[in-house]
VOGU-3710 file (C-alpha; in Angstrom, 3 decimals, decimal comma):
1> xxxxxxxxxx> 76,374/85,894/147,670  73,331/84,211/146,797  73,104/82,720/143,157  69,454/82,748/142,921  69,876/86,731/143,228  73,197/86,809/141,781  73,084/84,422/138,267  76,476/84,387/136,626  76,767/86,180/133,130  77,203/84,693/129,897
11> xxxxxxxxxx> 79,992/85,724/128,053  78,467/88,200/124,667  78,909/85,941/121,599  79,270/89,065/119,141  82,597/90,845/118,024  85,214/89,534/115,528  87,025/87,217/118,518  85,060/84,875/119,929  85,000/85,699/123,752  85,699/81,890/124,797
21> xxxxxxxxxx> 88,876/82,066/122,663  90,190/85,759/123,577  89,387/84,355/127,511  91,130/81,270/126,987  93,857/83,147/125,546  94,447/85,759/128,714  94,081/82,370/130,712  97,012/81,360/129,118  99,053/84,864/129,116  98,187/85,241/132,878
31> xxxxxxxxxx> 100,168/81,671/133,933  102,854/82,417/131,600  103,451/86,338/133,303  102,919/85,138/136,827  105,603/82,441/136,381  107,615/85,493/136,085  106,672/87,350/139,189  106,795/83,959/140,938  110,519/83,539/140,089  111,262/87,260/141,396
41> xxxxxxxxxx> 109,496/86,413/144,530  111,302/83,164/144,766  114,258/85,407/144,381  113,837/87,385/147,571  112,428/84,348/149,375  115,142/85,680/151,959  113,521/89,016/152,776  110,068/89,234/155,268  107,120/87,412/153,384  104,795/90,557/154,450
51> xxxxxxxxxx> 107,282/93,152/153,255  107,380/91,433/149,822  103,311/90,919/149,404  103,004/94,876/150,537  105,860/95,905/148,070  104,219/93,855/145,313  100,936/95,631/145,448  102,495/98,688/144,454  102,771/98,229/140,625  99,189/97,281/140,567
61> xxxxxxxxxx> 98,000/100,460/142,400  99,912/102,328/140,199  98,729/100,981/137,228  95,073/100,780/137,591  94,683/104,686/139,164  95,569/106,139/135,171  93,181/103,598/133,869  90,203/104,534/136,225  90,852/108,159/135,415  90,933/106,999/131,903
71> xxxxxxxxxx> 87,234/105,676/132,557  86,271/108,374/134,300  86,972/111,093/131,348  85,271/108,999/128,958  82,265/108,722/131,018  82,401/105,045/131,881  80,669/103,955/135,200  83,275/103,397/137,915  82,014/102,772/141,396  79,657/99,656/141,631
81> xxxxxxxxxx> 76,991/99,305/144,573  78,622/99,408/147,901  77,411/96,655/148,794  79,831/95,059/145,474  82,719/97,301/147,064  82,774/95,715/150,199  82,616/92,701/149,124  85,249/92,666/147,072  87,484/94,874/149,812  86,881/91,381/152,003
91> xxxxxxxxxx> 88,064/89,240/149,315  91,190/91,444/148,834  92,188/91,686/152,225  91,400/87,595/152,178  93,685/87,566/149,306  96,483/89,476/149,951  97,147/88,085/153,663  96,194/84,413/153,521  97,168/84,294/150,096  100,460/86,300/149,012
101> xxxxxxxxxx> 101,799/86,302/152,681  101,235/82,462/153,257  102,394/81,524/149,508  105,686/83,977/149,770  105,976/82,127/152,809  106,158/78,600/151,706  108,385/79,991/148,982  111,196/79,711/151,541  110,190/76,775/153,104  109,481/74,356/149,727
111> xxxxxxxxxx> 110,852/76,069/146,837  109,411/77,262/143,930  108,657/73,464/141,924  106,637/72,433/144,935  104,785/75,694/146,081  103,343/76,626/142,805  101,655/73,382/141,712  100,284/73,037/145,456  98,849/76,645/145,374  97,075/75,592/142,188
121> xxxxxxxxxx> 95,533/72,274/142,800  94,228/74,100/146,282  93,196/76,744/143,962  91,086/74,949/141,476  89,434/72,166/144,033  88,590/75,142/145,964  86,974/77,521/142,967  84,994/74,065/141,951  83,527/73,665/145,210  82,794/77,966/145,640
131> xxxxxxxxxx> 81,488/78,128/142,126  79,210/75,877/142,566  77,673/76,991/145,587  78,043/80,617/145,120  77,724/81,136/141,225  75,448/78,205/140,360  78,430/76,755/137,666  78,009/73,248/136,975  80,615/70,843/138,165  80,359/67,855/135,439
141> xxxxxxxxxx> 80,925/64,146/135,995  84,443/64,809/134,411  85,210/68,003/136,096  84,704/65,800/139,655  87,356/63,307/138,107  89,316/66,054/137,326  89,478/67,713/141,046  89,619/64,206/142,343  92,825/63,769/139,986  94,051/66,816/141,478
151> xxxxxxxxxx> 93,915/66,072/145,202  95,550/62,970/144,222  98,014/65,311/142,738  98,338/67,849/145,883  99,300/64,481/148,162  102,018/63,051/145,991  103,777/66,706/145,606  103,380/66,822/149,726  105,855/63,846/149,775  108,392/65,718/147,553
161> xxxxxxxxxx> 108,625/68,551/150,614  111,214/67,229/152,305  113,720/66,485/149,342  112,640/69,964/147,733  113,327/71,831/150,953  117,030/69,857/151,778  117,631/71,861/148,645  116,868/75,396/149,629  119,906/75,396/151,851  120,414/75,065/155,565
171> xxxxxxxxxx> 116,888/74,784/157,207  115,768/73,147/160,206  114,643/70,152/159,855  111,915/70,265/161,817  108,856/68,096/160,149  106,298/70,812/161,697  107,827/73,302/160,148  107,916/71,130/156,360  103,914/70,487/156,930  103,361/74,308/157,898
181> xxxxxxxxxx> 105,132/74,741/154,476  102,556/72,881/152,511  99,741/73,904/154,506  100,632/77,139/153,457  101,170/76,595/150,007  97,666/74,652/150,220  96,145/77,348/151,884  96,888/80,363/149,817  94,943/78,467/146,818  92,002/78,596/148,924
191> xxxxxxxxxx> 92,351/82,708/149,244  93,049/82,736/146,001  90,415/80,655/145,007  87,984/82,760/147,566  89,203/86,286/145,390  88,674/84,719/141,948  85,340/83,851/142,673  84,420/87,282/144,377  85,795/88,798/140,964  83,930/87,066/138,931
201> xxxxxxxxxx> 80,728/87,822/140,735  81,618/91,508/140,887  82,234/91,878/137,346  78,859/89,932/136,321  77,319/92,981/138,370  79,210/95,431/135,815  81,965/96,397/138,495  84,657/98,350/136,777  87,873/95,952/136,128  89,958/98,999/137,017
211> xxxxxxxxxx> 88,391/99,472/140,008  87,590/95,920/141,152  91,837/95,400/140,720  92,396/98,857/142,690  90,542/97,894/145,547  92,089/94,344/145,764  95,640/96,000/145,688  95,263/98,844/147,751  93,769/96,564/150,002  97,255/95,009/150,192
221> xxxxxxxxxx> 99,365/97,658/150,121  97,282/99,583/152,983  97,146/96,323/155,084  100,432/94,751/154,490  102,399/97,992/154,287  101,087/98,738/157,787  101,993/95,418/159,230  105,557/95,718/157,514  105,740/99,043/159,485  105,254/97,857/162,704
231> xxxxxxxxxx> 107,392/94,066/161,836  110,709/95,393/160,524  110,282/99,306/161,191  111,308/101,881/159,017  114,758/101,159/159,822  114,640/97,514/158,582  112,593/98,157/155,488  115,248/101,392/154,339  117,412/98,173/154,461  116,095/96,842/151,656
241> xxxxxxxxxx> 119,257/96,631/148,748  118,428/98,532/145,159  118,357/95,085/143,490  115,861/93,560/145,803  113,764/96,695/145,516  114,001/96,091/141,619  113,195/92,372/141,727  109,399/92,982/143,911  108,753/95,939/141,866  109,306/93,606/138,874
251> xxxxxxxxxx> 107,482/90,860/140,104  104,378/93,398/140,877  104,546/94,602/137,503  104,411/90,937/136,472  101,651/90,403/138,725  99,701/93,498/137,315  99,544/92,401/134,139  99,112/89,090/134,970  95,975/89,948/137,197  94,459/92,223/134,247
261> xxxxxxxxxx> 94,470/89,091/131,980  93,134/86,766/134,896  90,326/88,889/134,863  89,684/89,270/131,917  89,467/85,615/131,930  87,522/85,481/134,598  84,807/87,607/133,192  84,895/85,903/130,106  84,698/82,535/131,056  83,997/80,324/133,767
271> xxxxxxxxxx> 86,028/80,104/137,096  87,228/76,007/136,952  88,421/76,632/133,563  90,390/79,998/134,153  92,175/78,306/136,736  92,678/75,473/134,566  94,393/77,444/132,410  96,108/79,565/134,673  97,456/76,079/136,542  99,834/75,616/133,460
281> xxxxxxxxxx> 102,197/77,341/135,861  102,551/74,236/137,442  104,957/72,478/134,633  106,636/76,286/134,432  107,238/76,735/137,768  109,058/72,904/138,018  111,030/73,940/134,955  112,086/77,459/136,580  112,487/75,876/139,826  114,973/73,583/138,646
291> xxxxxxxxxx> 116,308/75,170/136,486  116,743/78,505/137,661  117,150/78,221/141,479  118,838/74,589/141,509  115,653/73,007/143,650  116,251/69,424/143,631  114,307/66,760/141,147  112,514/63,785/142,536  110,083/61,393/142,054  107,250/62,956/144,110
301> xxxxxxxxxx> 107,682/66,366/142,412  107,757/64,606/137,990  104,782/62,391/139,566  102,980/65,051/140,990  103,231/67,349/137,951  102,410/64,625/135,549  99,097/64,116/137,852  98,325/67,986/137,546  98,627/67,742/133,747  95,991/64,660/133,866
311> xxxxxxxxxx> 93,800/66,610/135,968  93,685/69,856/133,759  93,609/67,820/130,609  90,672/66,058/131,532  89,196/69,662/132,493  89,028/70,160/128,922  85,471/69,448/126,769  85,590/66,499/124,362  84,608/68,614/121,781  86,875/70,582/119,311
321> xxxxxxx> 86,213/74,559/118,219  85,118/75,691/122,611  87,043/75,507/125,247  84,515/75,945/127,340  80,366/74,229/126,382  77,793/76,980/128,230  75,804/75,498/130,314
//
């Protein structure tokens, strides 16, 4: 992915909405849907991490084959350059294993309040470092701050691990276990961050949105439904109780829509600021998590959030009427 070959798009100006605003505000829908699908997940934290991410792709598929066929009748350009395809089949199977596995994962090791704002700050210090070097997006003076506000962030919710974990229940105390928990957290905002970049350099080459999201999931469902298979067996997946079925299946409907309006985003606007927006989870998922699921409260975890607010408030431009000043 070369930027001198590949320059990122700037978002069309014309049309009654302004494209900045209608981005900023499927930025904004995204974090508030996936806060949904993270609480079902956080809800079967119980069940095999794999199982979950390959049951979760399902919705998705589903959705996205009516659309495409939608495209199709009207005569709307589906299948990009292979060369696009494949590309974006890597960053899908990149995705969906290092990122839903490992952050399902670290759902049952850390709780919800810690894993969420850790998968974001890995997320967006990631995407500023790839979208510089792979899309050519400028990473201001400010924006540095920001991501350096951030990290700051990601080590202060680390210390909160072991207090948010004592909460989850009866779990080993081992401390290699606790770090493998935020690693993992950490981790699946790089693959995330690795995916949200690929998307928005497949859609600045006029890939479908249908059929960038189709390949992503299937991806998923193909790889992780296979591993599942050979895991658990059919035997332990017909296991699986009608109200656990119900919550992934409502989670990956969550997740669908959520991922339709992160792309949108994403094509509309730059990558830092979509996940800036999209890492208002972080305050959502500390209210759910607490709320909700009883994860415990401490110091690490309010200071932590507080330092992810800072970060993604100094993310935003001085100036008043665009989120986001082209550069």
């Amino acid at each position: 992915m070369n930027p001198s070959l590949y320059p990122p798009s700037q978002p069309s100006r014309s049309g009654v909405i302004d494209p900045v605003v209608f981005g900023t505000l499927c930025g904004l829908v995204s974090a508030a849907v996936y806060t949904g699908a993270n609480a079902c997940l956080r809800a079967v934290n119980h069940l095999d991490p794999v199982w979950v991410s390959a049951v979760k792709a399902v919705p998705t598929v589903g959705c996205m084959l009516p659309w495409m066929l939608l495209h199709y009748r009207h005569g709307i350009r589906l299948m990009p350059g292979w060369r696009v395809l494949l590309v974006v089949a890597a960053a899908g199977l990149c995705g969906q294993l290092l990122g839903n596995v490992s952050f399902q994962w670290a759902l049952g090791q850390i709780g919800m309040a810690l894993t969420v704002p850790l998968t974001l700050g890995g997320m967006i210090v990631c995407a500023s470092v790839l979208g510089r070097l792979f899309l050519g997006e400028p990473v201001s003076t400010r924006m540095a701050l920001a991501v350096s506000v951030l990290l700051v962030a990601m080590v202060v919710l680390s210390l909160g691990a072991e207090d948010a974990r004592r909460s989850l229940g009866p779990v080993a105390s081992d401390p290699w276990l606790l770090a493998a928990g935020v690693a993992a957290a950490g981790g699946s905002g790089l693959a995330y961050s690795v995916l949200n970049v690929v998307i928005r350099w497949s859609v600045s080459r006029h890939a479908s949105l249908p059929v960038t999201l189709f390949t992503v999931s299937i991806m998923g469902l193909v790889s992780l439904g296979s591993i599942s298979a050979d895991r658990l067996g059919w035997s332990g997946m017909a296991e699986t109780t009608a109200s656990e079925w119900w919550i992934m299946l409502g989670a990956g409907v969550c997740n669908a829509v959520a991922f339709v309006a992160l792309t949108k985003s994403l094509q509309l606007t730059n990558v830092v600021y979509v996940n800036a927006l999209n890492a208002t989870q972080a305050t959502m998922a500390a209210v759910a998590g607490v709320l909700i699921f009883q994860e415990a409260v401490s110091g690490a975890l309010v200071a932590g959030v507080g330092l992810t607010i800072v970060g993604l408030l100094l993310m935003r431009k001085g100036r008043s009427g665009s989120a986001v000043k082209p550069e």
